[in-house]
N, C-alpha and C positions, 0 to 999 in steps of 0.2 A: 230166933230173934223176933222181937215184938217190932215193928214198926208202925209211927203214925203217920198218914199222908194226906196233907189238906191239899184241896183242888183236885181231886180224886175220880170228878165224875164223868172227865174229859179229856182231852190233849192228854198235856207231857204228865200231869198227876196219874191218869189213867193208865199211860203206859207203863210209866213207875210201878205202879200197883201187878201188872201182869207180869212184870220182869221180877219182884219179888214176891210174889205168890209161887210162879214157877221156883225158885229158888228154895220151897217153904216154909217160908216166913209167915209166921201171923201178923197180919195187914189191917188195922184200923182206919178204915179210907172216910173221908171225909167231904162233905160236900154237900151245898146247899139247896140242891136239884135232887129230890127223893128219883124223880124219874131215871134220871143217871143211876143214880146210886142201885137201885132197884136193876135195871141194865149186865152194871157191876157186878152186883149180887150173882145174875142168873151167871156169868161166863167164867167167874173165878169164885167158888165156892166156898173155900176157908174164907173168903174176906170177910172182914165184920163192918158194915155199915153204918155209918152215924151222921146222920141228914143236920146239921146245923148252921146257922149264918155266922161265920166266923168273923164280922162285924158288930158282934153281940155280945160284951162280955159275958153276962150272967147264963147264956143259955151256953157259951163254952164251958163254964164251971161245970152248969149243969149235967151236961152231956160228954164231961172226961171223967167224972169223979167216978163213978164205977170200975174205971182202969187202972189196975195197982202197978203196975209197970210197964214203961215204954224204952227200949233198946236205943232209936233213933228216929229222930222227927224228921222229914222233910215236906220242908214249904213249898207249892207250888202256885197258889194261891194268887191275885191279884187284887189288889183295892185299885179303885178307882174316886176319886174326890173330883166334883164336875166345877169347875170356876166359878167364884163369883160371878152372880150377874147383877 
């Protein structure tokens, strides 16, 4: 199973990520923190990291379009929009 996991490099993304990695999944984790992701990297070793601002359209294209298939996505991700001031 291919899974993609955005908000990958923290909390419940992260956990996510360990729960299907143990399972054998190939795990495309995601997240806008190299340092995390890098973290990631060293303690689950099939992961495949991909550092982008998923507030970004064009750098998401960018940085999926090497990927020819995805099993299941899961969002864990949070936007944040600060009020008018």
């Amino acid at each position: 199973m291919v899974v993609l996991v955005t908000g990958a490099g923290r909390g419940i993304g992260r956990a996510i990520v360990g729960k299907l990695h143990a399972q054998g999944a190939i795990v495309y984790a995601l997240s806008k923190n190299p340092d995390n992701l890098k973290k990631l990297k060293e303690e689950f070793s099939n992961v495949i990291p991909i550092c982008v601002d998923l507030a970004n359209t064009e750098a998401i294209k960018t940085a999926l379009e090497p990927i020819e298939t995805v099993d299941c996505v899961i969002t864990t991700l949070e936007f944040y929009e600060p009020p008018n001031s």
